[in-house]
Backbone and ligand atoms as CSV (ligand in chain L), in Angstrom:
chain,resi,resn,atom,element,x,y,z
A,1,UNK,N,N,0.854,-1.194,0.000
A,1,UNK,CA,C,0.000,0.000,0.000
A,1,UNK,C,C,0.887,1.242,0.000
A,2,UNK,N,N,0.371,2.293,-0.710
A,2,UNK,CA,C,1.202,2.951,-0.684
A,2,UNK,C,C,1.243,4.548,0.535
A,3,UNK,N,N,2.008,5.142,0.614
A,3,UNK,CA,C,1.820,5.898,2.010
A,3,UNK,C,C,2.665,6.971,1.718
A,4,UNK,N,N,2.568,8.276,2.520
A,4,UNK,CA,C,2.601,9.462,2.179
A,4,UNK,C,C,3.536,9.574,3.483
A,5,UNK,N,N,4.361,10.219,3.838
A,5,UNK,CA,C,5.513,11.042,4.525
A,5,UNK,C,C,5.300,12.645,4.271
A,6,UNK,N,N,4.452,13.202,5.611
A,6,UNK,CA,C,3.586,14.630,5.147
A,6,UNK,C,C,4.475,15.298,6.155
A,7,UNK,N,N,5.298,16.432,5.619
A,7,UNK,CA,C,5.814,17.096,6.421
A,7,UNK,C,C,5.348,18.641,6.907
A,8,UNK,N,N,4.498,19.618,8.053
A,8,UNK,CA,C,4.076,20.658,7.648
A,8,UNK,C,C,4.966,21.411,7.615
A,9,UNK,N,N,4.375,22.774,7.365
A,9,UNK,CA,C,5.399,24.187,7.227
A,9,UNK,C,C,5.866,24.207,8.472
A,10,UNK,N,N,5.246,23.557,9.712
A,10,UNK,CA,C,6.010,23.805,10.960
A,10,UNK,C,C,6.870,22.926,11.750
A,11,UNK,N,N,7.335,21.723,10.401
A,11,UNK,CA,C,8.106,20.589,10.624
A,11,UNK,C,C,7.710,19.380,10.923
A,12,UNK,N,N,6.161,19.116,11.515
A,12,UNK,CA,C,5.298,18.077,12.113
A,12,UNK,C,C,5.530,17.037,11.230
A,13,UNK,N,N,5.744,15.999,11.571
A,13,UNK,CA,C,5.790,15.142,10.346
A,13,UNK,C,C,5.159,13.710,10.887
A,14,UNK,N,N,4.550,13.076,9.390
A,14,UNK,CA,C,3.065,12.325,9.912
A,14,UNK,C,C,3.442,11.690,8.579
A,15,UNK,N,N,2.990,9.984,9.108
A,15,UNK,CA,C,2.930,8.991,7.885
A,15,UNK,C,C,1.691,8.417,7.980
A,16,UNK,N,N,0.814,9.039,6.446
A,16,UNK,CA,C,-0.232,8.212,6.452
A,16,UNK,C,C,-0.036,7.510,5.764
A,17,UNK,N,N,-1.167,6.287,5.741
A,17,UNK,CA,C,-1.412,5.336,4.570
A,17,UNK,C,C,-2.442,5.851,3.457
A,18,UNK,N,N,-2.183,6.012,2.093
A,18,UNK,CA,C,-2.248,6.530,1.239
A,18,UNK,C,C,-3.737,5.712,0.576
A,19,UNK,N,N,-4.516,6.300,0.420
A,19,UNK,CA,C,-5.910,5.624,-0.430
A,19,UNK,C,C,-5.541,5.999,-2.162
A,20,UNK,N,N,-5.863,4.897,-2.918
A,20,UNK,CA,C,-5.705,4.342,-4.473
A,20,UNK,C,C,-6.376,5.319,-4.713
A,21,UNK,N,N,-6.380,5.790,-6.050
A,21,UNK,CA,C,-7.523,6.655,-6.751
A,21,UNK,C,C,-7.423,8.324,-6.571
A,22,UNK,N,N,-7.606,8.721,-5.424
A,22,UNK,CA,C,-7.467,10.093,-4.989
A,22,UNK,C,C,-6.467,10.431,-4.976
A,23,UNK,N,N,-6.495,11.865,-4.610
A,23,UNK,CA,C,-5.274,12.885,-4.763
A,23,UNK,C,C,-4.494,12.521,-3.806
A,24,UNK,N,N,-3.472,13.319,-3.680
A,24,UNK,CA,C,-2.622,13.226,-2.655
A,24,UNK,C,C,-2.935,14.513,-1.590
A,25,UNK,N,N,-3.458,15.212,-2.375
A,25,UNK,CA,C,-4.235,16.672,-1.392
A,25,UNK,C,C,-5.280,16.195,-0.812
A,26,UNK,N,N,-6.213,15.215,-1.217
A,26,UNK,CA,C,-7.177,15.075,-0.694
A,26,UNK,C,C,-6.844,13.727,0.403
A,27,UNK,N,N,-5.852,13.215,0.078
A,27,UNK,CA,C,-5.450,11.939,0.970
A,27,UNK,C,C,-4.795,12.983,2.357
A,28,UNK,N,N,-4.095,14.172,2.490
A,28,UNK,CA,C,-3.250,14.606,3.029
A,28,UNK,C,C,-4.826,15.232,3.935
A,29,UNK,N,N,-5.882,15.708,3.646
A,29,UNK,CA,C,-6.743,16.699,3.679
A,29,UNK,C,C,-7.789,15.514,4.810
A,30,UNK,N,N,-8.233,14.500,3.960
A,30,UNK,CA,C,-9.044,13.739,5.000
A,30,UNK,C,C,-8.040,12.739,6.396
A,31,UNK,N,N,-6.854,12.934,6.526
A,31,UNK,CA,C,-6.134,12.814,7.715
A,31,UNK,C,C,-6.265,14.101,8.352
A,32,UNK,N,N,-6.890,15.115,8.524
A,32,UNK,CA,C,-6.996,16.017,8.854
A,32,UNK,C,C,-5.621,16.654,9.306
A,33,UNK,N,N,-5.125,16.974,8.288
A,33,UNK,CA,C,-3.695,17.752,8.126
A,33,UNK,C,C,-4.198,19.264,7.448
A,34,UNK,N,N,-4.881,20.357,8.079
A,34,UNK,CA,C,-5.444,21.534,7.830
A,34,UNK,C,C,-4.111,22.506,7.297
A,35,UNK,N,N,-3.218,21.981,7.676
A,35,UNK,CA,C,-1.931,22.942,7.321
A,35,UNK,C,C,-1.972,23.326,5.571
A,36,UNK,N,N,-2.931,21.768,4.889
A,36,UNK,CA,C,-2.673,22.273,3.421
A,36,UNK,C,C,-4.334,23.033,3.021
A,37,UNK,N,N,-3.936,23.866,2.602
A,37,UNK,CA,C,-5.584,25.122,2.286
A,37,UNK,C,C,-6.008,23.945,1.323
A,38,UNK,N,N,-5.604,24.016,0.176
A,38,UNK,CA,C,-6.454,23.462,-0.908
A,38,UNK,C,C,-7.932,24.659,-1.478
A,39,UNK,N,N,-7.964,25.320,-1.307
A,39,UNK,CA,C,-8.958,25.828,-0.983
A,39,UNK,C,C,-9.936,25.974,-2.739
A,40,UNK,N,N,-9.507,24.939,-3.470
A,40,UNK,CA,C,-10.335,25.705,-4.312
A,40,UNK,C,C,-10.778,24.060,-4.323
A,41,UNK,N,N,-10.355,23.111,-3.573
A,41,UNK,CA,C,-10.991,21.896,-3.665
A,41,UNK,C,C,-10.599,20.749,-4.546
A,42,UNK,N,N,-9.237,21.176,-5.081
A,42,UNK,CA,C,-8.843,19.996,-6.406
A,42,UNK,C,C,-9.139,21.139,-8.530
A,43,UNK,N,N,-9.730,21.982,-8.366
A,43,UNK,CA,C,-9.921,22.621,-9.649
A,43,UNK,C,C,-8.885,22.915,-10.136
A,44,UNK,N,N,-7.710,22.793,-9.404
A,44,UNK,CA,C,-6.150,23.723,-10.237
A,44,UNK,C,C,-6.566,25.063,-10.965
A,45,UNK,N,N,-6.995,25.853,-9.652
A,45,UNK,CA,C,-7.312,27.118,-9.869
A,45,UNK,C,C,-6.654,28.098,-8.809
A,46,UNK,N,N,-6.075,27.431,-7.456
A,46,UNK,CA,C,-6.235,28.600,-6.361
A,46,UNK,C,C,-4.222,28.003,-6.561
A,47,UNK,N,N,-3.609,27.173,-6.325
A,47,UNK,CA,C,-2.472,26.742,-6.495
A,47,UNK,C,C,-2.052,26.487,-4.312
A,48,UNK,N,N,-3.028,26.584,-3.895
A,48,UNK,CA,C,-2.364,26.662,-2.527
A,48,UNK,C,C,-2.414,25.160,-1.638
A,49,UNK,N,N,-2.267,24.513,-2.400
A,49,UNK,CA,C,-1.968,22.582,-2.355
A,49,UNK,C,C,-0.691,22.836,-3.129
A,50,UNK,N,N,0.302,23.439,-3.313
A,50,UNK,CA,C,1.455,23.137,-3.268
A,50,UNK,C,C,2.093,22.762,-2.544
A,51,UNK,N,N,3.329,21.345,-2.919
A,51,UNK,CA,C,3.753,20.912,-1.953
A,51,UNK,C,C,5.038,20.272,-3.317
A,52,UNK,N,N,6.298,19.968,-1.818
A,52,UNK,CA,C,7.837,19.452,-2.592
A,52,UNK,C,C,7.512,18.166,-2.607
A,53,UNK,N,N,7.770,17.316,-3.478
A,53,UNK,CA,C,7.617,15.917,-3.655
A,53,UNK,C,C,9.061,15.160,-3.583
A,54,UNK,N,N,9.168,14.400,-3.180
A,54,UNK,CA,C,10.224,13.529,-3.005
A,54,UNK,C,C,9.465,12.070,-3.200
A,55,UNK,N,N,10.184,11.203,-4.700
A,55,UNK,CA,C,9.572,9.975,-5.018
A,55,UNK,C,C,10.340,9.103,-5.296
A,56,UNK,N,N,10.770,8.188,-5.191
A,56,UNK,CA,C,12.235,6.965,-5.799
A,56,UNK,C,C,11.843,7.294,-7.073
A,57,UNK,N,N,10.695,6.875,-7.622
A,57,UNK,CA,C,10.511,6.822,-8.920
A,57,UNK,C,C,9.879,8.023,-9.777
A,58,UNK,N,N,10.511,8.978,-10.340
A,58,UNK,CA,C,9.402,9.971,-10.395
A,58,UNK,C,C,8.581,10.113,-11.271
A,59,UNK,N,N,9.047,9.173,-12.418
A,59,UNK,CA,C,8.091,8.564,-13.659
A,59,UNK,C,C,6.999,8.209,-13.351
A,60,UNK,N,N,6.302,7.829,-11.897
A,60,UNK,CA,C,5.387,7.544,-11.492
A,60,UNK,C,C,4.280,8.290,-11.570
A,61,UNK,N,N,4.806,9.966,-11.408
A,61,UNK,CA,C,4.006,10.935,-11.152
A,61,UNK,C,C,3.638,11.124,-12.462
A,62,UNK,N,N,2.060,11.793,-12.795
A,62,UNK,CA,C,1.886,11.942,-13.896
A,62,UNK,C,C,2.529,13.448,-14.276
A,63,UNK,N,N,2.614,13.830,-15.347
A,63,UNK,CA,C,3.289,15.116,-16.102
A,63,UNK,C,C,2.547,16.354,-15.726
A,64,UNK,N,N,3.456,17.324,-15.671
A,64,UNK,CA,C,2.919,18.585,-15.330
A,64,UNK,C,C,2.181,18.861,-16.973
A,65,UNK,N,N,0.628,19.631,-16.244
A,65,UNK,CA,C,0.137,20.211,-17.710
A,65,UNK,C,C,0.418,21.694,-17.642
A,66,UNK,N,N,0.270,22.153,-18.644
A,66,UNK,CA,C,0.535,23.776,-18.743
A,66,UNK,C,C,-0.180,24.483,-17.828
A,67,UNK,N,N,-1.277,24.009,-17.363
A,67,UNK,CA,C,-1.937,24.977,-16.591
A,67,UNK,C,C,-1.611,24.814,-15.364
A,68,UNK,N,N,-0.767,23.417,-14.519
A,68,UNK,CA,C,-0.599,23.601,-13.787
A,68,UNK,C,C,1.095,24.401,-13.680
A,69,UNK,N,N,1.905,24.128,-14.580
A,69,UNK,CA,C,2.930,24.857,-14.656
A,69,UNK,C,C,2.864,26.424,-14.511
A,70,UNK,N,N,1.614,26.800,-15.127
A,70,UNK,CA,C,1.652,28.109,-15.181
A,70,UNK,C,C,1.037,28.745,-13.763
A,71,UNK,N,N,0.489,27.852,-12.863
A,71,UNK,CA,C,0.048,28.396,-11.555
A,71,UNK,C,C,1.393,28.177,-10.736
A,72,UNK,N,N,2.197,27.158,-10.623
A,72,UNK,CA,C,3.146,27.130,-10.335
A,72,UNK,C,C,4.563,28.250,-10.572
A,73,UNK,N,N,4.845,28.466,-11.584
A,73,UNK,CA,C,5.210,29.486,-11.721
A,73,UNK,C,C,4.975,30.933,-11.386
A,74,UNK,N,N,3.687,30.841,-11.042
A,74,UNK,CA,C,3.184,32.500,-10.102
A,74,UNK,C,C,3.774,31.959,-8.512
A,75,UNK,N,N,4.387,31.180,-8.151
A,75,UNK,CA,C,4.602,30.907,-7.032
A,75,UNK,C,C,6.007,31.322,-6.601
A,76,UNK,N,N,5.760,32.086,-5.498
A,76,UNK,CA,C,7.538,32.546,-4.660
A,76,UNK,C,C,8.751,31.746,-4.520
A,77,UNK,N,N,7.810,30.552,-4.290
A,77,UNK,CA,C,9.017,29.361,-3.460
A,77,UNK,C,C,8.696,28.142,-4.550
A,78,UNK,N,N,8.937,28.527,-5.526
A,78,UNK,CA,C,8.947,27.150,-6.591
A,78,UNK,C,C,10.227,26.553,-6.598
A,79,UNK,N,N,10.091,25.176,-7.078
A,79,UNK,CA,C,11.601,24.319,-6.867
A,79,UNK,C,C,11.315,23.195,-8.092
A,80,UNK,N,N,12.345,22.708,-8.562
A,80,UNK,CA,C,12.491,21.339,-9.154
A,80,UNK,C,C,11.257,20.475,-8.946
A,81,UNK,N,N,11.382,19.745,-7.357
A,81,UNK,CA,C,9.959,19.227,-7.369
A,81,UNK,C,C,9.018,19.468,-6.688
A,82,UNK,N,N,8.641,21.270,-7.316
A,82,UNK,CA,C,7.111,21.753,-6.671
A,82,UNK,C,C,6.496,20.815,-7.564
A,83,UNK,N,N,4.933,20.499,-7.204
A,83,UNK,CA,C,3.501,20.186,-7.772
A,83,UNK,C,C,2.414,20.715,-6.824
A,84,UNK,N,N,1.508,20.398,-7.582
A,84,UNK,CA,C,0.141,20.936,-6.793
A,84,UNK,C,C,-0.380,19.299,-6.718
A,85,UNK,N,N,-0.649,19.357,-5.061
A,85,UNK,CA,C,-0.691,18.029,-4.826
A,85,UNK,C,C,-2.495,17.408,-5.605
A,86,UNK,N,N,-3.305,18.209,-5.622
A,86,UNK,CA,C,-4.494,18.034,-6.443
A,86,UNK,C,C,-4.558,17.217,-7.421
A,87,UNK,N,N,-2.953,17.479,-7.959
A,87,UNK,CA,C,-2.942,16.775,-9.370
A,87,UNK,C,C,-2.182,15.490,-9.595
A,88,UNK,N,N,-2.319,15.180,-8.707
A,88,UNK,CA,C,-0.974,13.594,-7.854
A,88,UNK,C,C,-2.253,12.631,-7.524
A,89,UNK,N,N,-2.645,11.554,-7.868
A,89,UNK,CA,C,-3.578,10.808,-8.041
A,89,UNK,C,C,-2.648,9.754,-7.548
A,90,UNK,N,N,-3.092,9.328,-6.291
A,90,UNK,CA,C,-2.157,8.218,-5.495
A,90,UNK,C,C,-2.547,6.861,-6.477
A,91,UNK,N,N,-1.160,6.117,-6.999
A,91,UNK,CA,C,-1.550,4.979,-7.926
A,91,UNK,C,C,-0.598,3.631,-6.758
A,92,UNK,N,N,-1.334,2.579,-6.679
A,92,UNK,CA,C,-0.725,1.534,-6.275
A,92,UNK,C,C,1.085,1.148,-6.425
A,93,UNK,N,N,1.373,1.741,-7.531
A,93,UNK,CA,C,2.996,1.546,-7.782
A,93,UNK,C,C,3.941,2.896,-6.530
A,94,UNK,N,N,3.050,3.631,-6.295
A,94,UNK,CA,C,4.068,4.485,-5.716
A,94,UNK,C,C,5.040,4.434,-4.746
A,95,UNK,N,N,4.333,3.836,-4.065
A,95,UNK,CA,C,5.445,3.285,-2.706
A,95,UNK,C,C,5.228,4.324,-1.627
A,96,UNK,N,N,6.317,4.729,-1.093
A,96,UNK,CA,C,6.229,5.837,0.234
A,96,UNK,C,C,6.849,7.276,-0.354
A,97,UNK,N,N,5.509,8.372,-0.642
A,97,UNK,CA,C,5.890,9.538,-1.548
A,97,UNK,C,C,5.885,10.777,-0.354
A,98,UNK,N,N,7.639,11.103,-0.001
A,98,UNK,CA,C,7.533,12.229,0.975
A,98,UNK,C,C,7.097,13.777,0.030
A,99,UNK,N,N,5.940,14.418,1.014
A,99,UNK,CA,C,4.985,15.363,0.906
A,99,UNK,C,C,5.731,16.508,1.768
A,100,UNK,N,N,5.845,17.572,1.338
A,100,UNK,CA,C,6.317,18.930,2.022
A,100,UNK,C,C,5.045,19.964,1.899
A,101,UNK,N,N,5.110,20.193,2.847
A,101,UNK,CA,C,3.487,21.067,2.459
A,101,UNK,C,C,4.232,22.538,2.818
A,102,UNK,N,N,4.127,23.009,1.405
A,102,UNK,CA,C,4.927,24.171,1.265
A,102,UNK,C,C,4.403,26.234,2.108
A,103,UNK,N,N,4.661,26.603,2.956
A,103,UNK,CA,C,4.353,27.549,3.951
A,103,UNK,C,C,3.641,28.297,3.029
A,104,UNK,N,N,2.968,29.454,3.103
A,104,UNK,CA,C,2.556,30.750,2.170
A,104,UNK,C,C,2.231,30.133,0.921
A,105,UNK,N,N,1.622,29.944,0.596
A,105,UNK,CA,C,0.652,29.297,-0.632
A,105,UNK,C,C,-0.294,29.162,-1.089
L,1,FES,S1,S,-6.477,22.676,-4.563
L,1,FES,FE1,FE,-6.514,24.472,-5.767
L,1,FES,S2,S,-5.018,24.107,-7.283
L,1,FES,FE2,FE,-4.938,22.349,-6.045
């Protein structure tokens, strides 16, 4: 099964077990980890489910689309592996995917 390593902006760090199918925002969100806003609910509209990904495999993750690149890029603290966790669809191959839930976002 696969499982998430959620770190907050204030260092807390929490391993859940990861549900198939859903996001990784929304997996991070129903452990009641409030630290990530999400606030537009998964639409890849508000960008504040950004978070650093750390994956063994990163082929796993599906590809950034332009629109999320381009919300990403309005962002202060972008890095190599920002994503918007909305768009991370936990798949059975992943294994244990450490989550940074990125401060101001
Ligand atoms: S929750 Fe708004 S872009 Fe991801």
């Amino acid at each position: 099964m696969p499982s998430l390593l959620v770190t907050t902006p204030s260092g807390k760090r929490q391993q859940l077990e990861a549900t198939i199918g859903i996001s990784i925002m929304e997996n991070i969100r129903n452990a009641g980890v409030v630290e990530l806003a999400a606030l537009c609910g998964g639409c890849r509209c508000c960008a504040t489910c950004h978070v650093y990904v750390e994956i063994e495999r990163p082929d796993l993750l599906p590809p950034i689309s332009d629109e999320e690149n381009d919300l990403l890029d309005a962002l202060d603290h972008r890095r190599d592996n920002s994503r918007l966790s909305c768009q991370l669809v936990v798949t059975a191959e992943m294994g244990t995917v450490s989550v940074e839930i990125v401060p101001e976002t």
